[in-house]
MARKE-751994 format. One line per field, with one value per residue (C-alpha): residue number from 1; residue in three letters; x, y, z. Coordinates in nm, 4 decimals. Layout:
# residues N
i: [NUM,...]
aa: [ALA,...]
xx: [X,...]
yy: [Y,...]
zz: [Z,...]
This chain:
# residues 420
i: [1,2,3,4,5,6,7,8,9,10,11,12,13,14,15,16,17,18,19,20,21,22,23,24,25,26,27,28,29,30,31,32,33,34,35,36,37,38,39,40,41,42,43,44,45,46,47,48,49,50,51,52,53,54,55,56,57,58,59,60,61,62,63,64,65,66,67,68,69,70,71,72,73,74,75,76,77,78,79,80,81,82,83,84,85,86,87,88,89,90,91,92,93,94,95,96,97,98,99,100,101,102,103,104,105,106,107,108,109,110,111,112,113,114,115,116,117,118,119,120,121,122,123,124,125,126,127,128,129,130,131,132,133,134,135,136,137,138,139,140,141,142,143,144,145,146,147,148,149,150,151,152,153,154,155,156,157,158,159,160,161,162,163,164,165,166,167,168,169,170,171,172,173,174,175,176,177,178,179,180,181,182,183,184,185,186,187,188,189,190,191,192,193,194,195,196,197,198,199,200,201,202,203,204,205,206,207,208,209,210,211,212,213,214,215,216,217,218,219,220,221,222,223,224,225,226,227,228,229,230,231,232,233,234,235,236,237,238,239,240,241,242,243,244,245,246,247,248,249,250,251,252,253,254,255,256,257,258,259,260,261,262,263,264,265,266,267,268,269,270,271,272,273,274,275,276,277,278,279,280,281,282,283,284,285,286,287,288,289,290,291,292,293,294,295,296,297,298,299,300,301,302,303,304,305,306,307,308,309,310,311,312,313,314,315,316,317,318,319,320,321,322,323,324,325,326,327,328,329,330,331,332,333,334,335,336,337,338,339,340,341,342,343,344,345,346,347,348,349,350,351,352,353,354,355,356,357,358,359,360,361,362,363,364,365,366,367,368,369,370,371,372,373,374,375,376,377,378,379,380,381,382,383,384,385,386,387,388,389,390,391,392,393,394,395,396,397,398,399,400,401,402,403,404,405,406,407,408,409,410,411,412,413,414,415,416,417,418,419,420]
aa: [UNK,UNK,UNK,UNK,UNK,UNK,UNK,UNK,UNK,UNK,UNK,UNK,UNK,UNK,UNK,UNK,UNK,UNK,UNK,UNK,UNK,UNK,UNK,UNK,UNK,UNK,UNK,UNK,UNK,UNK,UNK,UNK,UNK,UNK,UNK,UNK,UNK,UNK,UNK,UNK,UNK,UNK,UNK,UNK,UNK,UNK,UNK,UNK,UNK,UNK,UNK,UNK,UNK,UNK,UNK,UNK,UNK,UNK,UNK,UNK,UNK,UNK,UNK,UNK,UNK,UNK,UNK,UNK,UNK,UNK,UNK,UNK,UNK,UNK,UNK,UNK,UNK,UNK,UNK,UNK,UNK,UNK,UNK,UNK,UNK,UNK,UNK,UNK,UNK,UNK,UNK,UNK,UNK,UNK,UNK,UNK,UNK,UNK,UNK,UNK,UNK,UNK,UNK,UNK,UNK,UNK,UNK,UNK,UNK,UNK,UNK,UNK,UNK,UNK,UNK,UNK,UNK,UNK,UNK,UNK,UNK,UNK,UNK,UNK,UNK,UNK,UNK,UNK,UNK,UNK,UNK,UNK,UNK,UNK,UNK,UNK,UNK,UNK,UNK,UNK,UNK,UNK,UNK,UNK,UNK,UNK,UNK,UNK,UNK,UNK,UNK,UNK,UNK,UNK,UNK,UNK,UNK,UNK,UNK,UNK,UNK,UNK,UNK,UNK,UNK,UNK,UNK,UNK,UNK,UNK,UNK,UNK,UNK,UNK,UNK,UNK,UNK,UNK,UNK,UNK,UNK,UNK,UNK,UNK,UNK,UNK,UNK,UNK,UNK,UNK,UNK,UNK,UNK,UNK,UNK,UNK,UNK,UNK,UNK,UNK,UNK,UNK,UNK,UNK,UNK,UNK,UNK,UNK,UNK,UNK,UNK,UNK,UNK,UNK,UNK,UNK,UNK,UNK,UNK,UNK,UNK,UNK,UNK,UNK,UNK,UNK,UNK,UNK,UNK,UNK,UNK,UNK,UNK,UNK,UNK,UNK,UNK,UNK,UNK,UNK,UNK,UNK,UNK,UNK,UNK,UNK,UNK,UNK,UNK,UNK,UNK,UNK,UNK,UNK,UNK,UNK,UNK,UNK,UNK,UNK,UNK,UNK,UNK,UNK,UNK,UNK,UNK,UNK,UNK,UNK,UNK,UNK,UNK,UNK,UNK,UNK,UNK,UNK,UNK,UNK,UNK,UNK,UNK,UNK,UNK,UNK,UNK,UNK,UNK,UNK,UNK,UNK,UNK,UNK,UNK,UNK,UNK,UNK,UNK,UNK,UNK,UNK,UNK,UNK,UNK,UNK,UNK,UNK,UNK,UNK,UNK,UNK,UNK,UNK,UNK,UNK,UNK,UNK,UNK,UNK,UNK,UNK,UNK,UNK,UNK,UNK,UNK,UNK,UNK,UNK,UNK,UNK,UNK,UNK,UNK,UNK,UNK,UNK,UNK,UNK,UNK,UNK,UNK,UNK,UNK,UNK,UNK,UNK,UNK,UNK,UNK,UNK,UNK,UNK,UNK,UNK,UNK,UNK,UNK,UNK,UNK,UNK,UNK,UNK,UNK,UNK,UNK,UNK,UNK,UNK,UNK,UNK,UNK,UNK,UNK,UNK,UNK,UNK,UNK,UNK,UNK,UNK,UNK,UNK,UNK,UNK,UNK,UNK,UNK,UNK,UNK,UNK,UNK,UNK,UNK,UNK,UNK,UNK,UNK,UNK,UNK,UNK,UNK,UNK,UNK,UNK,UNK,UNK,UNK,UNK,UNK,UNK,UNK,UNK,UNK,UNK,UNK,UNK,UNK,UNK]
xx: [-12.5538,-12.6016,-12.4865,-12.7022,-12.8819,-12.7472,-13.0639,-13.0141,-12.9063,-12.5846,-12.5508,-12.4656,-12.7297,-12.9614,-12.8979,-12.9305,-13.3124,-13.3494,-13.1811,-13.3864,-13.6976,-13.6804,-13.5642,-13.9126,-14.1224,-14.0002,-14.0433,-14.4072,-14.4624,-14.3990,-14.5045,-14.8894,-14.6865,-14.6172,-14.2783,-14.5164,-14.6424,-14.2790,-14.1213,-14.3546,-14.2081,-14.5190,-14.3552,-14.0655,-14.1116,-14.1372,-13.9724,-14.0438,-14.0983,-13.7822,-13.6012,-13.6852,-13.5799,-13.2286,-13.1491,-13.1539,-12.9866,-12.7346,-12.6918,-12.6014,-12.3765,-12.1788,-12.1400,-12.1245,-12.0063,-11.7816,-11.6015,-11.6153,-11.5422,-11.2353,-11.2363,-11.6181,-11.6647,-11.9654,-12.3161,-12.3035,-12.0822,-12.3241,-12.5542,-12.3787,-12.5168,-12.8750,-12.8968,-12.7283,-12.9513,-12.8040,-12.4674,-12.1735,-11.9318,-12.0102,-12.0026,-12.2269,-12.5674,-12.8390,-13.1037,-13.3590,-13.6643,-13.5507,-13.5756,-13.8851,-13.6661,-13.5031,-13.6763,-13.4020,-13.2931,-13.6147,-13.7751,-13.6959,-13.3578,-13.3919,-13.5185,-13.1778,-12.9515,-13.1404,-13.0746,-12.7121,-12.6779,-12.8756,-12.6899,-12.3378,-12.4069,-12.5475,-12.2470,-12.0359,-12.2550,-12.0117,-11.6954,-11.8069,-11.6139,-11.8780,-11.8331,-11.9492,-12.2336,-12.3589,-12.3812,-12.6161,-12.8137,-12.8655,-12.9157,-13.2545,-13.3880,-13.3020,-13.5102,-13.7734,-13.7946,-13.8551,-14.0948,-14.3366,-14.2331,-14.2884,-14.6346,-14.6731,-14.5167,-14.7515,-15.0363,-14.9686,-14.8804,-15.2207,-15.3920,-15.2443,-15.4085,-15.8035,-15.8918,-15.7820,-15.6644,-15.6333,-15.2766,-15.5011,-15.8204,-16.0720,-16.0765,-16.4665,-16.6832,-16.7270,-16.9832,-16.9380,-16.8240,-16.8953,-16.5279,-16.5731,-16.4309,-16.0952,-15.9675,-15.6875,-15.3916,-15.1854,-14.8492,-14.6949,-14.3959,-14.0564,-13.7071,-13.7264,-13.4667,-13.5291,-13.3438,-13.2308,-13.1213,-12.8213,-12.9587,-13.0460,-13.0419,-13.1111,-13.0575,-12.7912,-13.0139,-13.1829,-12.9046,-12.7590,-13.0173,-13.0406,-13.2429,-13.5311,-13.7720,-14.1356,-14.3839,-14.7452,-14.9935,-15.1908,-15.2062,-15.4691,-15.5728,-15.6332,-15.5522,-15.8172,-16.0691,-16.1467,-16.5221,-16.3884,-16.1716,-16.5204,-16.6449,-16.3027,-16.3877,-16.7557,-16.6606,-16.4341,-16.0876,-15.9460,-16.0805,-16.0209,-15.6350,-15.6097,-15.5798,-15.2818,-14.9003,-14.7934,-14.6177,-14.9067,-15.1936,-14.9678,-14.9239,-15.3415,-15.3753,-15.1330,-15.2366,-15.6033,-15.6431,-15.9337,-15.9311,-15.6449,-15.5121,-15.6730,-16.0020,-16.3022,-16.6246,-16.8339,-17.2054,-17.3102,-17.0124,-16.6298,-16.4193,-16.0437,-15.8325,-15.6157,-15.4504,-15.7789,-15.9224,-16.1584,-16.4143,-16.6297,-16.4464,-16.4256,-16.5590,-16.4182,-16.0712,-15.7844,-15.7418,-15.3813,-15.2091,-15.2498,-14.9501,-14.7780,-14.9917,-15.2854,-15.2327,-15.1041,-15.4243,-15.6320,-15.4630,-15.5898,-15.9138,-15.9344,-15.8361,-15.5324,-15.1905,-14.9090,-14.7445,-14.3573,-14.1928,-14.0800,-14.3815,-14.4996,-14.2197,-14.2760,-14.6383,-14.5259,-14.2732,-14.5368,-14.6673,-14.5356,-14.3636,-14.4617,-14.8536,-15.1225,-15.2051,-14.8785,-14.7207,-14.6939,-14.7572,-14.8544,-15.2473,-15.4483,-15.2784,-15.4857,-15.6263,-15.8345,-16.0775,-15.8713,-15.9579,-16.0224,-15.7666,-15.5055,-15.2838,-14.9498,-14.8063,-14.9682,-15.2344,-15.0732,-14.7404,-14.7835,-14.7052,-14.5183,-14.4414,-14.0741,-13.8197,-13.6242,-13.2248,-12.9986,-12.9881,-12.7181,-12.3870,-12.4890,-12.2277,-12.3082,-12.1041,-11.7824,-11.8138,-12.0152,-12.3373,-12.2717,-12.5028,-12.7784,-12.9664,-12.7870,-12.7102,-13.1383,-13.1851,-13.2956,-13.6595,-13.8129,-14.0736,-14.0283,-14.3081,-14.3299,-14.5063,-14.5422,-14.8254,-15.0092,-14.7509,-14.4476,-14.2912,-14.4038,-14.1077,-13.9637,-14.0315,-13.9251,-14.0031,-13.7441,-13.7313,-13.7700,-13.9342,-13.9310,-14.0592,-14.0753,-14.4639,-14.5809,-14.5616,-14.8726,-14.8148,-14.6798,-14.9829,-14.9757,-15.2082,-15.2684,-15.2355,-15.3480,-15.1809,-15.2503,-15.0861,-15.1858]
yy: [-0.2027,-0.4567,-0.4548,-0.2953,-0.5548,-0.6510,-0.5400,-0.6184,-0.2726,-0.1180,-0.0572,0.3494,0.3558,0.1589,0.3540,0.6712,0.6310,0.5380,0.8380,1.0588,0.8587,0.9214,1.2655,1.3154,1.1574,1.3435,1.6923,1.5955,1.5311,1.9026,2.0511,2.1257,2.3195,2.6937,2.8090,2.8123,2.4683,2.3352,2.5051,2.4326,2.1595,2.0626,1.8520,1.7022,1.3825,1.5500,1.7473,2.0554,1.8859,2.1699,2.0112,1.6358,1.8071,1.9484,1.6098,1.3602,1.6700,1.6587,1.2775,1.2176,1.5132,1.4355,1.0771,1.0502,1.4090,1.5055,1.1757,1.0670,1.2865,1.4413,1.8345,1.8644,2.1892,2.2000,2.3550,2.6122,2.5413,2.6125,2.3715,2.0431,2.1852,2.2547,1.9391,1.6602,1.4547,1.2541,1.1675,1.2001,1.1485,1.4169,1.6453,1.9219,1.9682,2.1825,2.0553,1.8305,2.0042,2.3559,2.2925,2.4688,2.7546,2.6966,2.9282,3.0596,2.9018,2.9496,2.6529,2.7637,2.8007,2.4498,2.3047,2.4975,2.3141,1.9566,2.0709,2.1396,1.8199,1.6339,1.7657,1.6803,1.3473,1.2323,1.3655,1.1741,0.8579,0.6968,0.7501,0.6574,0.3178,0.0429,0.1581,0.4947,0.3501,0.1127,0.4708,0.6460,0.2907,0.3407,0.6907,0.6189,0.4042,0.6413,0.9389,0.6737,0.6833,1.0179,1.0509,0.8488,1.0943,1.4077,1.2559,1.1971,1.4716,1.6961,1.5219,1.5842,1.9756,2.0194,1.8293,2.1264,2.3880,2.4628,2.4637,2.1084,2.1902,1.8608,1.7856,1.5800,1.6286,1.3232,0.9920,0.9871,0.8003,0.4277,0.2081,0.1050,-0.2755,-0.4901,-0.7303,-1.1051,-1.1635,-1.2460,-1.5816,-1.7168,-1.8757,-2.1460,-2.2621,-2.5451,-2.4246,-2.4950,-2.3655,-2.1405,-1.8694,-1.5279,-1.2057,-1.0679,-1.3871,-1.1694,-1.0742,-0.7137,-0.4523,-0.4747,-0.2083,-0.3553,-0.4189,-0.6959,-0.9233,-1.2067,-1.4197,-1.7015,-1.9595,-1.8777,-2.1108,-2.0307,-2.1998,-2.3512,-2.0184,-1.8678,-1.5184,-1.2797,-1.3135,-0.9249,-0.6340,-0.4784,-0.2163,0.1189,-0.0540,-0.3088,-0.0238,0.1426,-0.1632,-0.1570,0.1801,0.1565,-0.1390,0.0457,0.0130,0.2993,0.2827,-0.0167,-0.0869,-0.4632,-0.4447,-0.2159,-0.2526,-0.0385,0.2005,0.1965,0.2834,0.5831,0.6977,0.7130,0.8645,1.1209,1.1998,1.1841,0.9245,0.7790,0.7430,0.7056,0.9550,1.2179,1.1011,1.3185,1.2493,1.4436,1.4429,1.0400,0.9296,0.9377,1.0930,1.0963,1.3885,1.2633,1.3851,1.4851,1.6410,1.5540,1.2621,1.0050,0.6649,0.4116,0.1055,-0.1747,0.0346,-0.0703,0.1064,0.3745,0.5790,0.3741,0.3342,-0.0130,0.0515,0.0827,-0.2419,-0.4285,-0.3393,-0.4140,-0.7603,-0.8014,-0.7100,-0.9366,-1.2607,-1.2798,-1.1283,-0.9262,-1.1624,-1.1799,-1.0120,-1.3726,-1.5274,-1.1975,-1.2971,-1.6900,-1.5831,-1.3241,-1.5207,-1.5823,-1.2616,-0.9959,-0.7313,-0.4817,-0.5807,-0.3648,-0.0301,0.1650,0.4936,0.4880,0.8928,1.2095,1.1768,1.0123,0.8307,0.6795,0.3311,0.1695,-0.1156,-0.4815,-0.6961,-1.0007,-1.3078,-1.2123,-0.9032,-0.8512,-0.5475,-0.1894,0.0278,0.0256,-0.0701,-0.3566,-0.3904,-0.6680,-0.7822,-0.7854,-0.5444,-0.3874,-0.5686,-0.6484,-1.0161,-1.2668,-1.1543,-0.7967,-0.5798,-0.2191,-0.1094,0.0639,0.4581,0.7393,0.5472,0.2789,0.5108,0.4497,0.1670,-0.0270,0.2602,0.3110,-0.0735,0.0291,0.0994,0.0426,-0.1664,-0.3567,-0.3442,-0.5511,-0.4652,-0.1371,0.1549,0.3305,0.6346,0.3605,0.3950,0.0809,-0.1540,-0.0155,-0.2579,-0.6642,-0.9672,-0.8647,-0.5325,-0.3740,-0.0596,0.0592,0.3254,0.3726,0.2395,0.5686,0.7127,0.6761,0.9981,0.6868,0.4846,0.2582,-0.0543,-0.3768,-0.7494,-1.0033,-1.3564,-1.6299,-1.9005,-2.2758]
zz: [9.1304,8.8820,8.5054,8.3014,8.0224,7.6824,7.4856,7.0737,6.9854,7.0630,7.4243,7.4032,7.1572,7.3973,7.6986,7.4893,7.3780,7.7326,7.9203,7.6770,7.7363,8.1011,8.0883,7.9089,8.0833,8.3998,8.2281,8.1096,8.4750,8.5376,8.2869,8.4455,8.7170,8.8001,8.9440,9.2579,9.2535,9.2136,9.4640,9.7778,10.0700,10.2377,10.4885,10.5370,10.4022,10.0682,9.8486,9.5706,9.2112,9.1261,9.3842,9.2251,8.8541,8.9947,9.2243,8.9413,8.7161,8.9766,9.0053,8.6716,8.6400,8.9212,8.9026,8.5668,8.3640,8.6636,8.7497,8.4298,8.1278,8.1312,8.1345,8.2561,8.4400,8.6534,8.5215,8.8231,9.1500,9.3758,9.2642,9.4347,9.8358,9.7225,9.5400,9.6815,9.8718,10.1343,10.0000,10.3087,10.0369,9.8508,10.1617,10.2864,10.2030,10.1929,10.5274,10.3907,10.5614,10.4002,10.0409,10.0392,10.1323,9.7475,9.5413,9.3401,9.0661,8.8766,8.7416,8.4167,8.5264,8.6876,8.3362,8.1708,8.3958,8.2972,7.9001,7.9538,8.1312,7.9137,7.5807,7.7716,7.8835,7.5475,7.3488,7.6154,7.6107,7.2999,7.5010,7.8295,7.9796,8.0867,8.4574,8.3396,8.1333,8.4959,8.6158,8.3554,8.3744,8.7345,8.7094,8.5047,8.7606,9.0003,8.8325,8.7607,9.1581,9.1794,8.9200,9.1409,9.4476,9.2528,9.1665,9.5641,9.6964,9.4826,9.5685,9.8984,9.8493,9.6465,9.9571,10.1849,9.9483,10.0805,9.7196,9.6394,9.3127,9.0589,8.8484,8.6038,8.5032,8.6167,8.4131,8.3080,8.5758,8.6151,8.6978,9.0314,9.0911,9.3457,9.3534,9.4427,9.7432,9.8689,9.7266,9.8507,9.6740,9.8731,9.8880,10.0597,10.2068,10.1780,10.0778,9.8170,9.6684,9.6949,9.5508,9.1913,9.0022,8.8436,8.5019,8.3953,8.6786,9.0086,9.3218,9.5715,9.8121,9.6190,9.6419,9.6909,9.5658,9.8629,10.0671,10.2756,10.4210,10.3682,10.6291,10.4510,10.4255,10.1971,10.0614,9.8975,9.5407,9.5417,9.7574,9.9657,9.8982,9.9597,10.0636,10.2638,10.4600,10.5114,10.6825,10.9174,11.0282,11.0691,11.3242,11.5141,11.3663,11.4891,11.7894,11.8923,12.0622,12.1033,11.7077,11.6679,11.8072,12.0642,11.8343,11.6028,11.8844,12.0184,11.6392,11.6261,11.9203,11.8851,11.5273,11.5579,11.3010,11.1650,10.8224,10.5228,10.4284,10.1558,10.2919,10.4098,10.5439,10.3170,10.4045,10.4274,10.2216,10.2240,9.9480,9.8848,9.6960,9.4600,9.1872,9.0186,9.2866,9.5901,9.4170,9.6226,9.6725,9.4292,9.6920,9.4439,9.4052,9.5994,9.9662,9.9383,10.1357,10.4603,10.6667,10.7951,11.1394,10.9699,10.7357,11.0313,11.2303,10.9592,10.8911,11.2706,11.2371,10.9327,11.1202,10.9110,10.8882,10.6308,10.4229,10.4353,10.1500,10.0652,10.0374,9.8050,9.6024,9.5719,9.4535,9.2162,9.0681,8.7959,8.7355,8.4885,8.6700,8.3742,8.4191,8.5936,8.6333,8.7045,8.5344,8.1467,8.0291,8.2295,8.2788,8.5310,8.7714,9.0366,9.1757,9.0091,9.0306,8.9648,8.6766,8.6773,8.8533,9.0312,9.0127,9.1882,9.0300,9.0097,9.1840,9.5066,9.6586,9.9405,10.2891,10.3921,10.7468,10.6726,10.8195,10.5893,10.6670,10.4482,10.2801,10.3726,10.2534,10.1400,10.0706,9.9724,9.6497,9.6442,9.5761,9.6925,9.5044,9.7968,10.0126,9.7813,10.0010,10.2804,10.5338,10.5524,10.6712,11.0419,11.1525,10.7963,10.6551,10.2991,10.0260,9.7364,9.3735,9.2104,9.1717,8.9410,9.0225,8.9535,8.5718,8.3867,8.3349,8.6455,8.8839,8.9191,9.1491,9.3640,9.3930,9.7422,9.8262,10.1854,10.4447,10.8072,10.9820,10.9989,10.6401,10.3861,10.1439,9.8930,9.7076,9.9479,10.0216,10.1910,10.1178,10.3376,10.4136,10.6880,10.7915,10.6876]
């Protein structure tokens, strides 16, 4: 990982108000939730929000507390095999697709251990050497991660539950807007550099920064709508193969898809569950929870392509990462309509066309923490931006997110590119 930034404060006292601040936001997350609703798996993909509260409990007491303050003794022994995730180093592990099976501890037990740990890593925090203090940094992006995939992974237990219950109550209604539509934003080509330029943090997997040519194209001034994904399927999107790969087409078939995920043909109109409950679709709100089939076919269909995660980058170069609609409090959290000019960050992660490999001289980092990214770059799929489920200030031009073509529980939408 990167070094963690040189903000004006003191450092320990810097990282402090941040490890609190994202302890807090993580329990406000769960707070709405019964022992019940946190300790559901509805499919393996996911995990229980208990599990989510004990992992990052785990990570920072292990990497941090245990190799790093002299004397620690461990919260409860027992804890390291239910809660390590996939970590060979740290040896065996509880089976990801059983940790619905985990319901002892308690979640009030669960929400003990993250006190104890909590209290003991800030009165460590002062003493800590700096490699110590790299490790609590990436520790907070790495619950920051999982409070988006407790907000998904929840959405998709409540979807599983025939009464649709809502996390949030609805934001009021809006006036429905019709968007302009697509404009498209063109670049020349060229060599360009792409990557973490080597201030603040960064994942491992965003470096080295280095060249990459970019051929002429253009790409999207918007991402595309929940109305325009109407028109897709009232022509025959999902019906038709000669717009989907191989593997896509098979994944339709086999799954009986016709629609993204969450929605439902309701009497003449579609709705989606979310995180407020079953509602009619926005048509002006950004398209989610489509997989990298589904964007690729759609791309098709639209006469135009995925951009490269490159050429998302070159465009969002001068955009603010921190803009948008993404995660700032427990409340709402959905899509919603774009405003005005173009918007590269929030609402909806983006599919790129860019397998997810590691750049030109990556090296994963020594330690344990060295599983964190490189040893997942086969069969995956990069996206580029941030969602309204992503922590606000989380997210940079060059940070990577990445799934395999079939998943869509994430907020995920579509960009379009072509080439010039």
């Amino acid at each position: 990982m990167q070094s963690i930034p040189a903000p004006a404060t003191a450092p320990c006292l810097w990282l402090t108000d941040r490890f609190r601040a994202v302890r807090a936001l993580t329990d406000s997350l769960a707070t709405p939730l019964s022992d019940a609703d946190a300790s559901v798996q509805s499919m393996d993909d996911a995990s229980p929000v208990k599990w989510h509260l004990a992992h990052t409990t785990w990570f920072f007491e292990t990497f941090v507390l245990r190799d790093h303050v002299p004397g620690y003794t461990l919260y409860d022994d027992r804890f390291p095999f239910l809660f390590n995730s996939y970590y060979e180093a740290e040896g065996r592990r509880h089976a990801r697709a059983r940790r619905g099976m985990i319901t002892r501890p308690s979640l009030d037990e669960v929400r003990g251990y993250r006190a104890a740990v909590d209290a003991a890593l800030i009165a460590a925090l002062p003493d800590l050497p700096p490699a110590a203090l790299e490790l609590v940094a990436l520790g907070c992006h790495h619950e920051e991660q999982h409070q988006e995939l407790l907000l998904t992974d929840i959405l998709h237990h409540f979807s599983e539950n025939p009464l649709e219950p809502a996390m949030f109550a609805p934001e009021p209604k809006r006036p429905v807007a019709v968007p302009p539509p697509i404009g498209w934003i063109e670049h020349p080509g060229g060599i360009v550099q792409a990557g973490h330029c080597g201030e603040g943090f960064a994942f491992d997997c965003e470096s080295p920064r280095h060249d990459t040519l970019l051929h002429p194209h253009a790409i999207a001034d918007r991402t595309v709508t929940n109305g325009e994904w109407d028109a897709f399927i009232a022509d025959g999107g999902y019906t038709t193969p000669k717009l989907w790969l191989a593997d896509g087409w098979a994944w339709v078939q086999a799954n009986r898809i016709a629609a993204p995920l969450y929605w439902e043909r309701r009497g003449d109109v579609w709705t989606r569950f979310g995180l407020d409950g079953r509602r009619v679709i926005d048509p002006a709100a950004p398209v989610t929870h489509v997989s990298f089939f589904e964007a690729d076919a759609y791309a098709s269909w639209a006469g135009a392509r995925l951009p490269t995660e490159f050429e998302w980058e070159a465009h969002a170069a001068s955009h603010d990462p921190a803009g948008g609609n993404q995660l700032d409090a427990a409340g709402p959290v959905e899509p919603r309509p774009a405003a005005h000019g173009p918007a590269f960050f929030g609402d909806v992660w983006q599919w790129t066309g860019s397998a997810y490999r590691p750049y030109p001289r990556f090296r994963a980092v020594e330690g344990a923490v060295g599983e964190y990214n490189g040893k997942f770059m086969s069969g995956q799929f990069v996206l580029r931006g941030s969602s309204c489920a992503t922590p606000r200030g989380h997210a940079r031009t060059c940070y990577r997110n990445f799934f395999y073509p079939h998943q869509r529980w994430q907020f995920t939408g579509v960009r379009l590119a072509k080439d010039l």
